[in-house]
N, C-alpha and C positions, 0 to 999 in steps of 0.2 A: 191639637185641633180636633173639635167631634165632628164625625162624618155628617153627612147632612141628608136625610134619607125623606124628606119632604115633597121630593120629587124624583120621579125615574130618572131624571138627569145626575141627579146628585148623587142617588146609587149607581149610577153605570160610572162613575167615576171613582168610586171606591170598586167594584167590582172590577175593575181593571188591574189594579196590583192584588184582590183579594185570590184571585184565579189561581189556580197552583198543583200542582201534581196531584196533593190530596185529596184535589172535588174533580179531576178529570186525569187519567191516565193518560191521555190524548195532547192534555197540555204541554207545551213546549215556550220557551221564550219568545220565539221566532209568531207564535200562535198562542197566544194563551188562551183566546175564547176558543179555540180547538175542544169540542167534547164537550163547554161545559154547557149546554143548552138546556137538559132538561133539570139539572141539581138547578141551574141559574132561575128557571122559571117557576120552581115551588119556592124558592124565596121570594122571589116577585110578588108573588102572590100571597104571601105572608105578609109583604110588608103593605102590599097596596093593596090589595084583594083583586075582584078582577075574575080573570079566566083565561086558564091554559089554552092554548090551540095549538096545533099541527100541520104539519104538511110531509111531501115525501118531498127530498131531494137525492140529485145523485148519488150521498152518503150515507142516507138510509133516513130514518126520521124523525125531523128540526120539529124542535119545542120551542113557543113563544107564550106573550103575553098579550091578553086585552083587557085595558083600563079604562074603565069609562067611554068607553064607544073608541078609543084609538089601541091601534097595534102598536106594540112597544117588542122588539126583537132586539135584546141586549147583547147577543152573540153573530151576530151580523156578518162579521168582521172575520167569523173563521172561513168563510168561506171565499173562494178563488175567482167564484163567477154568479151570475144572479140565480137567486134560488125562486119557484111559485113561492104561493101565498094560498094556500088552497084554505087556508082559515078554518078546520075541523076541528070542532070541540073536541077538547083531551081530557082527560081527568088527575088527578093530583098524583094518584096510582098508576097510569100510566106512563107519566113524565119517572116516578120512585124506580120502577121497572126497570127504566133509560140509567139510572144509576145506582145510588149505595147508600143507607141510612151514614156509614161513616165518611161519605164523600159530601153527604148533606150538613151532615155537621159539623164538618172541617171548614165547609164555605159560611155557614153560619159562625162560628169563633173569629175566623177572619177577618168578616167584615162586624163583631162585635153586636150579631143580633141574636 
């Protein structure tokens, strides 16, 4: 079956089993969006284009997506409690910062993009 990457829906759903120790240290079974926020959001935006944004949370600071006038936050999920939304433009380089060229292209192989 080919993943179906037509919509942020159809990627958060391969991005679910694509998560993995490789694209986040942080990752755990129990949590797998755990860490992976900002490798997840330079995909995002690879595959959709769009724009990074930011916020601070208790855990320091959550990378997202904006698509076409909507927020799209694929890593939602690792967190415990509700996070702001303070919506501040990020740049591609600063989400790569948050991670690892070989953590970026571990989640790229995995989800076969």
């Amino acid at each position: 079956m080919t993943a179906d990457y037509s919509t942020p829906y159809g990627l958060y759903e391969s991005l679910k089993s694509a998560w993995s120790r490789e694209s986040s240290a942080s990752w755990s079974a129990e949590n797998p969006a755990k860490g992976q926020c900002s490798v997840t959001s330079i995909i995002v935006q690879d595959i959709f284009g769009g724009s990074i944004l930011k916020t601070k949370t208790y855990g320091g600071t959550h990378f997202y997506n904006l698509i076409d006038g909507v927020r799209w936050d694929m890593t939602i999920s690792q967190f415990d409690r509700p996070i702001p939304f303070e919506d501040r433009p990020a740049t591609r380089d600063e989400a790569m910062a948050d991670t690892s060229e070989p953590q970026y292209q571990a989640l790229k192989r995995r989800l076969g993009v």
